[in-house]
N, C-alpha and C positions, 0 to 999 in steps of 0.2 A: 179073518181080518189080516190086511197084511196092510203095512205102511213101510215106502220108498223114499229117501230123501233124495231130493232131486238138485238142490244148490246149498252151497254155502256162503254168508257174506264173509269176504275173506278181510275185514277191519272189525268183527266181533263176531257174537257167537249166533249170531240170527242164521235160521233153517226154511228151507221151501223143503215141502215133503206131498204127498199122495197118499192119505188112508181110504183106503180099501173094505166097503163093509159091505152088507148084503143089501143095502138101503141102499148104492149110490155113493162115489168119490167124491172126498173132501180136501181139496186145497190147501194144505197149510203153510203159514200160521192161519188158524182161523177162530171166527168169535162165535159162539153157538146163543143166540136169542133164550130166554128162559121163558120157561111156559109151563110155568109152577104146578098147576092144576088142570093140565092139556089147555093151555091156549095161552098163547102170548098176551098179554093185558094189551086189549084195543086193537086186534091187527088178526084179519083172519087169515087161514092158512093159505088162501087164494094170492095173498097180496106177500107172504113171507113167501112165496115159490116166486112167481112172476113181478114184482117191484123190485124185494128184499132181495131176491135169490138165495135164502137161506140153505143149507146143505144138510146143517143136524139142525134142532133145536135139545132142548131142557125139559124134561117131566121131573116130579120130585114124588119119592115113593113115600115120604109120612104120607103130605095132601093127599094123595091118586088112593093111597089106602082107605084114610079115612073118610072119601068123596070124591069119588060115585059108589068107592068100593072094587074090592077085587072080582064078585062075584059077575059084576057088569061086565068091566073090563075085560074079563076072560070069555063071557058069553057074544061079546062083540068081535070076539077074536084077535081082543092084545089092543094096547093104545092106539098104534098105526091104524087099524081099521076103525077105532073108536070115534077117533078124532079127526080121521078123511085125510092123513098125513103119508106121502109113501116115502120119504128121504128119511134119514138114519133121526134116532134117538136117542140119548143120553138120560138116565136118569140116577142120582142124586141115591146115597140109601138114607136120606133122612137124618143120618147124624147132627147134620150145624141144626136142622127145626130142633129136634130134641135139647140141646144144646140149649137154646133160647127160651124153653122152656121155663127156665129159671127152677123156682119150687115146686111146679109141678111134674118135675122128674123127678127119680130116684135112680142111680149107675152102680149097676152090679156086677158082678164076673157075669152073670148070666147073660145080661143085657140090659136094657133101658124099661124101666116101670115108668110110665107115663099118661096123663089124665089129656084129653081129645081139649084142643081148646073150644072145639066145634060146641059141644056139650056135656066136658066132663069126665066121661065114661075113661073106664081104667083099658089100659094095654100094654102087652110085653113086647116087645122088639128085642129079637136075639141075632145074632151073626147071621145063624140058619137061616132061622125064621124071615129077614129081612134078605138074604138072597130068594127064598121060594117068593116072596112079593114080586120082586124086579122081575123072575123069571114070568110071573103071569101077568105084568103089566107089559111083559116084552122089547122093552130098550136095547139097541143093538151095543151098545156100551153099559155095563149095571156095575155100580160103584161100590168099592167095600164099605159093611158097617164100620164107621169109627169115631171117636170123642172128637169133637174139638175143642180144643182148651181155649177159654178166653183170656184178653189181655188185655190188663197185666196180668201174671200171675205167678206163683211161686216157682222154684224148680224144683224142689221135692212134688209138686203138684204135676207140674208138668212130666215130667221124669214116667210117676206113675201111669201118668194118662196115656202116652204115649207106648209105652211097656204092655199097659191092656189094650190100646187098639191094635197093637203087634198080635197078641194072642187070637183075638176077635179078626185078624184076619186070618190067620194059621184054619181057624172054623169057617170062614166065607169060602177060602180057595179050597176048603174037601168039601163043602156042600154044593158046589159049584159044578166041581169034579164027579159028584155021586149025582149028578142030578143033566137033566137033559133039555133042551131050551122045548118051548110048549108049540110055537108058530113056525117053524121050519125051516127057520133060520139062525145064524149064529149071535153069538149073545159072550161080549167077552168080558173078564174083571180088571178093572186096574184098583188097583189097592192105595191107597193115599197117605204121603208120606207127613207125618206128626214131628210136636219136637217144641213146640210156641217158639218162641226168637231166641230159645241156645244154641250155640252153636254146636256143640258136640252131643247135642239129642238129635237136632237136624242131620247130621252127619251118622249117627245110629240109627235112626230109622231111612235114610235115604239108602243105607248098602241092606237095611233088611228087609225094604221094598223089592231093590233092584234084585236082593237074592232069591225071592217069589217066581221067580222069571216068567210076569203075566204078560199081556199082548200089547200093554201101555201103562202107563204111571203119572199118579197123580199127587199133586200136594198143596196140601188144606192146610185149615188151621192160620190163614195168613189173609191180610189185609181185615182183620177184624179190632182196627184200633189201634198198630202199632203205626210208629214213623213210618213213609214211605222207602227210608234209606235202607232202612231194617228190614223191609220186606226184597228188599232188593239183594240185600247180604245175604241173607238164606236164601232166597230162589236161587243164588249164582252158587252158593254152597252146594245146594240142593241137584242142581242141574251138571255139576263137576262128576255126580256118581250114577244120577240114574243113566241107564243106556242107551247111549247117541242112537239107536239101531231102533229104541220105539218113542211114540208120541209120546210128550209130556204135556199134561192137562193143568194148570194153577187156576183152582179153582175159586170162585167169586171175585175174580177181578177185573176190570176197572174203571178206571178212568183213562180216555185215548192215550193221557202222557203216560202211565201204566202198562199201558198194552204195549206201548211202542219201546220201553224201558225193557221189561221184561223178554220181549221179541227177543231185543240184541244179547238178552241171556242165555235162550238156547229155548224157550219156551214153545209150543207148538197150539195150545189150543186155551180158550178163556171163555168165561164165562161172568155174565153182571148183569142184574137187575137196573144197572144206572142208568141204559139210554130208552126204555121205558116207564121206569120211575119218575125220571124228572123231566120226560117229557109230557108226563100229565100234570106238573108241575110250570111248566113252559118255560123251563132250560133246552135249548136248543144246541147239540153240539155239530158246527160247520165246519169247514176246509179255510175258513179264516179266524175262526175264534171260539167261545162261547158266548151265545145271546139267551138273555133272560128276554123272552117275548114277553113278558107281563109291562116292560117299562116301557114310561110314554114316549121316549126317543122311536122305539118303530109304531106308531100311533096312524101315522100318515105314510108310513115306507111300502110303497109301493112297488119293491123290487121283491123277487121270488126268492123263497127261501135262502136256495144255495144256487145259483145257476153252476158252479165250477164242478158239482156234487153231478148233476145230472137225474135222469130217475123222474117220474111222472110225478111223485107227490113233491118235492124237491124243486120242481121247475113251473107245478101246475100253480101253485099258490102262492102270494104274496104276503112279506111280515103281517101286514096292517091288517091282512085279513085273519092268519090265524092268531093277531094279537084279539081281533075283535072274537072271535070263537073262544080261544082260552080266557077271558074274563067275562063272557058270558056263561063260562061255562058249558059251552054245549060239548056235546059228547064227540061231535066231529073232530074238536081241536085236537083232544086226547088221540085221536085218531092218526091224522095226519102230523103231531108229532111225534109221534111214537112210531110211526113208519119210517118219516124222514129220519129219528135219531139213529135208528137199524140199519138203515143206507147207508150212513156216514158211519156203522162203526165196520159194517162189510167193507165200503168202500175204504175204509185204512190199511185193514188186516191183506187186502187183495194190491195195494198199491205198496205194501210193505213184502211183500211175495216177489212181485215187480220188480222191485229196487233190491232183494235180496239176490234175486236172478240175472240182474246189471252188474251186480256187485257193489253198489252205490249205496247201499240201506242206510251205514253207519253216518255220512256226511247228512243223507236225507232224513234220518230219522232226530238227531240233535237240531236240523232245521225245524221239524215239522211237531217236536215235541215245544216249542215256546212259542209257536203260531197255535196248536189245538188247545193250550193251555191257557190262552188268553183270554180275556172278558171284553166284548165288544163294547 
C-alpha cells in the first residue's frame, strides 16, 4: 500500500492524498460506506459502484465471524469474492461491538470473553486470534484489537484501558508479521490511537502509535458521547503527532459538519453508520440542508430530492414520493434513501478534495458547514 499526498489547504490543515491498495485507488479525504455484515443496509453493491461510486467500504470482524462464519468466508475465497465486491475493504477488529456489549463481556490481558448476542454461546477474542479473523476474512485494511473506553469515564480507567490496548497491539503487529495474507494480496494494520478525552493519554498513545511505524493510523474511542469541541481537541492533538506521510482514519464518524471540521484537521478517512441509519429513518442529508422526509411540509413537494446533488436516485425521485414510501413503509424508501444519503456524503468528501486542491477549502468549508447543518 502506498499513499501520496497530493495538496495541501494552505488556511488549515485539510489533505488531498492517493492511497494505493491492491483493490483500486482511493481519493482522499474519503468516507468509506459501512457494511457491518458484508452489505451496506439497503443498497446493493451494483448501485455502491455505479450510483455511489464508492472506492472502499466496512466489514466488521465480531459480525462476519459470528455470521456466516469463517469457515464460509474462506471457502468462498475471502469477503471480496463472497460478497461480489472487487474495490478495497476495511474491516473493524470488533473492539467498539465488544465494547457495547455491556455485561456480557469480560476484559482480560488475554483478550475479550464474550457471549454471541446472536445466541449466547461463549467466545475468546485475543490480539492473535482477532488478526488470524481479518486475515481469512481478507480486508485490504485489518484494524488492531483494541478497548474502547466509553464516556464519561474515569482516568485511572482510561489510563489503564489505553496502556492494554498499547500491549494488545505490540501482539497484533508480530502476528501480523509472523503470519502471511490468505488471497494474494496485501493486507495492511493500522493500529488505533486510545486515550478517551485526556489530553496527555491522547498524546501518549498518539507518539506510541506513530512509533509502530504501520502503513496508516487510526483513532477510536471518539465521537461516543463527548462534546463535539472535545472531539475536535484531541483529533487536532492527535493529528500534530501521527505521520503527515500516512493516512489517518477517525473512526465512527459523522455527521457532514464533522466530516468537514475534522477534514481541516489533517484527517484523511471516516467512517459512520449515520447516512444509512437515518435514512431508513427519513433524515435526508442535501447540499442545502437537513430534511426529515417524514413531515407534512414535503407531502405534496414535488421537486427531486437534491437536483444540485446530481446522481440517478437524487434527480429520479421526487420529496412527496419518497415521503409517500417512507411512511408507508415500504422497503423501496429505505432504499432510495440510503442511496441518496451516500451520494451526498461521497459527494462532500470529493468537493472537499476539490476545494482543498483550489486552495479554497478553509473559506468553503465554514460556508458549507452551517448550510449542511441546517433543518429545512
Amino acid at each position: 500500500m502506498k499513499f501520496n499526498l497530493t495538496a495541501k489547504d494552505p488556511h488549515s490543515k485539510a489533505r488531498a492524498g492517493t492511497l494505493y491498495t491492491d483493490h483500486g485507488e482511493i481519493q482522499t479525504p474519503i468516507f468509506m460506506p459501512v457494511g457491518t455484515a458484508g452489505s451496506v443496509k439497503a443498497v446493493h453493491q451494483h448501485e455502491l459502484k455505479n450510483d455511489i461510486d464508492a472506492k472502499i467500504i466496512l466489514g466488521n470482524t465480531y459480525h462476519l465471524y459470528l455470521r456466516p462464519g469463517l469457515s464460509l468466508i474462506e471457502k468462498a475465497g475471502g469477503l471480496h469474492q463472497f460478497i461480489g465486491w472487487d474495490r478495497a475493504i476495511l474491516t473493524d477488529s470488533g473492539g467498539y461491538q465488544v465494547y457495547s456489549l455491556g455485561d456480557n463481556r469480560k476484559i482480560t490481558e488475554e483478550g475479550v470473553i464474550f457471549k454471541s448476542h446472536i445466541d449466547g454461546s461463549k467466545h475468546i477474542f485475543t490480539p492473535e486470534g482477532v488478526m488470524d479473523i481479518e486475515r481469512a476474512i481478507g480486508a485490504d485494511i485489518i484494524m488492531a484489537f483494541d478497548e474502547c473506553t466509553p464516556y464519561p469515564c474515569e482516568y485511572d480507567y482510561a489510563k489503564k484501558s489505553m496502556q492494554l490496548t498499547h500491549r494488545w497491539l505490540e501482539r497484533c503487529v508480530k502476528r501480523v508479521n509472523e503470519t502471511d495474507p490468505k488471497y494474494g494480496y496485501e493486507q495492511v494494520l493500522f493500529p488505533i490511537v486510545q486515550g478517551s478525552v485526556f489530553k496527555d493519554l491522547r498524546l501518549q498513545s498518539a507518539e506510541f502509535i506513530a512509533g509502530q511505524n504501520q502503513q496508516g493510523n487510526a483513532i477510536g474511542g471518539l465521537s461516543v458521547g463527548e462534546p463535539h469541541e472535545m472531539m475536535y481537541e484531541m483529533t487536532e492533538l492527535v493529528c500534530a503527532i501521527l505521520p503527515a506521510d500516512k493516512p489517518r482514519y477517525l473512526m465512527g464518524v459523522g455527521t457532514p459538519e464533522n466530516i468537514l471540521e475534522c477534514i481541516a484537521l489533517g484527517i484523511d478517512m471516516f467512517d459512520c453508520v449515520m447516512p444509512t441509519r437515518n435514512a431508513r429513518n427519513g433524515m435526508l442529508f442535501t447540499t442545502q440542508g437537513i430534511i426529515n422526509i417524514r413531515n407534512e411540509k414535503w407531502k405534496e413537494d414535488l421537486s427531486s430530492l437534491d437536483p444540485e446533488l446530481g446522481g440517478h436516485i437524487s434527480t429520479s425521485y421526487s420529496k412527496a414520493y419518497l415521503r409517500h414510501l417512507i411512511i408507508s413503509k415500504e422497503i423501496l424508501g429505505a432504499q432510495i434513501a440510503s442511496i441518496h444519503n451516500l451520494t451526498f456524503y461521497l459527494w462532500l468528501v470529493r468537493q472537499a478534495r476539490q476545494k482543498i486542491e483550489e486552495g479554497t477549502f478553509a473559506t468553503w468549508k465554514d460556508k458549507m458547514v452551517r448550510i449542511v447543518s441546517q433543518r429545512l
